[in-house]
C-alpha positions, -999 to 999 in steps of 0.1 A, spaced: 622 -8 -276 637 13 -250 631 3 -214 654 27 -196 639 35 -165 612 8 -164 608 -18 -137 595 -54 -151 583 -81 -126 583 -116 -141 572 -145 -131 585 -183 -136 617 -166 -141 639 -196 -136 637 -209 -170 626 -209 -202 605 -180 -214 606 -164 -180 647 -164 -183 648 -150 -218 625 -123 -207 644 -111 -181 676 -113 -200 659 -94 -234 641 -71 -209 674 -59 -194 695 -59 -221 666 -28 -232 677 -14 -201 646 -19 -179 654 -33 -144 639 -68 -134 627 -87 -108 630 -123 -111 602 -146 -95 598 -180 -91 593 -209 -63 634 -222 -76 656 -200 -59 687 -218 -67 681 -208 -104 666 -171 -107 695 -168 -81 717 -176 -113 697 -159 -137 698 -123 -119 737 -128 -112 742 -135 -154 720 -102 -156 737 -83 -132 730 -52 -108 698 -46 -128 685 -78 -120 673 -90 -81 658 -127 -76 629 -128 -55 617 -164 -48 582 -165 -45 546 -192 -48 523 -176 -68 495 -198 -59 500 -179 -24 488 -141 -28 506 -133 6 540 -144 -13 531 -124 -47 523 -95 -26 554 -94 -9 573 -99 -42 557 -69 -57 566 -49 -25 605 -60 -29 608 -51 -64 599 -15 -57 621 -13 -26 649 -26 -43 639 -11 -77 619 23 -71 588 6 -92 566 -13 -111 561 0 -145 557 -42 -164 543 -74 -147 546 -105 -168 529 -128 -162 544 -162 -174 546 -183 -144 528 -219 -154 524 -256 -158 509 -281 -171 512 -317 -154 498 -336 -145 481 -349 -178 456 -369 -177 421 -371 -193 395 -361 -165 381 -399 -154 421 -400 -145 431 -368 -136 438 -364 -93 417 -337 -81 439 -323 -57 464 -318 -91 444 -308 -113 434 -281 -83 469 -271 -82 476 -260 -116 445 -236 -115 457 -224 -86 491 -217 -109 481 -209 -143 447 -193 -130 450 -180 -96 486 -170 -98 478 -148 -128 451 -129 -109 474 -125 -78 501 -110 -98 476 -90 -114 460 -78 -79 488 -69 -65 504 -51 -92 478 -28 -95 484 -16 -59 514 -3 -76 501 11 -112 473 30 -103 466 55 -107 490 62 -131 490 29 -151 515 3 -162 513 -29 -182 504 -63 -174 515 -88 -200 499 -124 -197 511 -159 -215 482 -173 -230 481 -201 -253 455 -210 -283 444 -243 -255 422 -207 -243 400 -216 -274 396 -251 -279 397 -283 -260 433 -305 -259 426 -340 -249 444 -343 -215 446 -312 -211 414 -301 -191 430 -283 -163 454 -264 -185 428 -253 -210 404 -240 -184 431 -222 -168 443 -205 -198 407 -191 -211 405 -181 -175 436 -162 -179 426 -148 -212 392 -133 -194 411 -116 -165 434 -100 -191 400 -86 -208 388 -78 -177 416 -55 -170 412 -37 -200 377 -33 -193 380 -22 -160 415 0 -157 424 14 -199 407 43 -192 435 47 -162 463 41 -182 468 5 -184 478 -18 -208 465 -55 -206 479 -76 -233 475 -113 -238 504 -135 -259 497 -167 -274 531 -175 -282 525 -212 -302 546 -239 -292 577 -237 -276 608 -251 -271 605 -249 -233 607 -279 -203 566 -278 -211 570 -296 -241 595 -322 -231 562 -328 -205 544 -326 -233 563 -350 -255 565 -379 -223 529 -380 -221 517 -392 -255 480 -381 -252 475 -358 -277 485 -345 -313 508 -319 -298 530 -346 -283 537 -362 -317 557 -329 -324 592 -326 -335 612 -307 -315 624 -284 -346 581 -275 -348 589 -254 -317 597 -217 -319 628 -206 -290 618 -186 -260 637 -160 -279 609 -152 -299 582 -151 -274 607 -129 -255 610 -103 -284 575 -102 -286 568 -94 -250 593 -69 -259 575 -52 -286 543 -56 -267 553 -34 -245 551 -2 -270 522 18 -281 528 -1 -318 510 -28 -298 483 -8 -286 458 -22 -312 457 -56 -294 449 -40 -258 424 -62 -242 432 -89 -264 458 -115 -278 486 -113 -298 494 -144 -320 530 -152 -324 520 -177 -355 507 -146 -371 535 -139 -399 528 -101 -393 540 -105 -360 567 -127 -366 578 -102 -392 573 -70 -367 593 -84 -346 619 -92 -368 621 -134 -362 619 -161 -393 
């Protein structure tokens, strides 16, 4: 995939999936702008990159601060061609007798309302003339997680605003795309792992795919080869992806 003379905005940046996107983004020549609330480490993450790369530190729960972002990458970078949104989280867990309002209120406003502000404001940008908006799902969208209430509602939220963009924009030239990546070896599921609730925290670290993966696939998402699964999800346990994209 050739992203020469593409912009890409991606969020949680500082880490994980975020990180290896920007890096695998770059390295296809697009330019990138890094967001997340840790300015310390997209700081490090853009410098590693290099001039392609500028960090912009940014809340997403605030649409004010996303909006600005958005208006810094095309001042620095001429455009905004790719929005990923990856930016999310997933403590506190609890089961819902347990859970703290207030926290389980601030990961919607993450994993929920984050994803519609990057998606708001990068439209001011794309149309008309269209772009693509790539969202990190997860298969918690589509069944219930014990302790994970918060995370699962926020994720089949997520998964309807991606439909929603297809609905409402394709026919102006964008491209909404969902990615359920599986689990991954990320900071998430070291969370994940402390907290004991579930069956997913009884995992071995070795079950989890590296944000390498989920990074190529974003990759190839990005193409027309992809087009089949616009206003929909892609599967990274689906061996046909795994094997488009060229990963074990």
């Amino acid at each position: 995939m050739d992203l020469s003379g593409k912009t890409a905005l991606i969020t949680g940046a500082s880490r994980g999936i975020g990180a290896e996107t920007a890096r695998a983004f770059a390295a296809a020549g697009a330019k990138v702008a890094l967001v997340a609330r840790s300015a310390e480490a997209i700081a490090d993450v853009a410098g590693e990159i290099g001039e392609a790369a500028i960090a912009i530190p940014c809340d997403i729960a605030r649409y004010w601060e996303v909006e600005q972002a958005v208006r810094a990458c095309v001042s620095e970078h001429g455009s905004l061609d790719i929005l990923v949104n990856n930016a999310g989280m997933i403590e506190p867990i609890a089961r819902m007798d347990e859970a703290s309002p207030d926290a389980w209120g601030e990961v919607i406003d993450i994993n929920l309302k984050g994803v519609f502000h990057g998606m708001h404001a990068a439209l001011q940008e794309m149309l008309p003339g269209g772009g693509t908006i790539l969202t990190i799902g997860s298969g918690a969208a589509h069944g219930p997680v014990e302790g994970w209430s918060h995370y699962c509602a926020s994720k089949a939220g997520a998964l309807m605003l991606t439909r929603m963009l297809d609905k409402e924009y394709r026919d102006q030239g964008l491209r909404a795309l969902s990615l359920s990546p599986g689990t991954v070896a990320t900071q998430m599921q070291r969370e994940i792992k402390a907290s004991g609730i579930n069956p997913v925290s009884q995992l071995d670290w070795s079950d989890h795919i590296p944000p390498e993966w989920v990074a190529k696939c974003l990759l190839w998402m990005c193409g027309t080869e992809a087009d089949e699964f616009l206003g929909a999800e892609v599967s990274l346990r689906d061996e046909a992806i795994r094997a488009k994209i060229g990963v074990a």
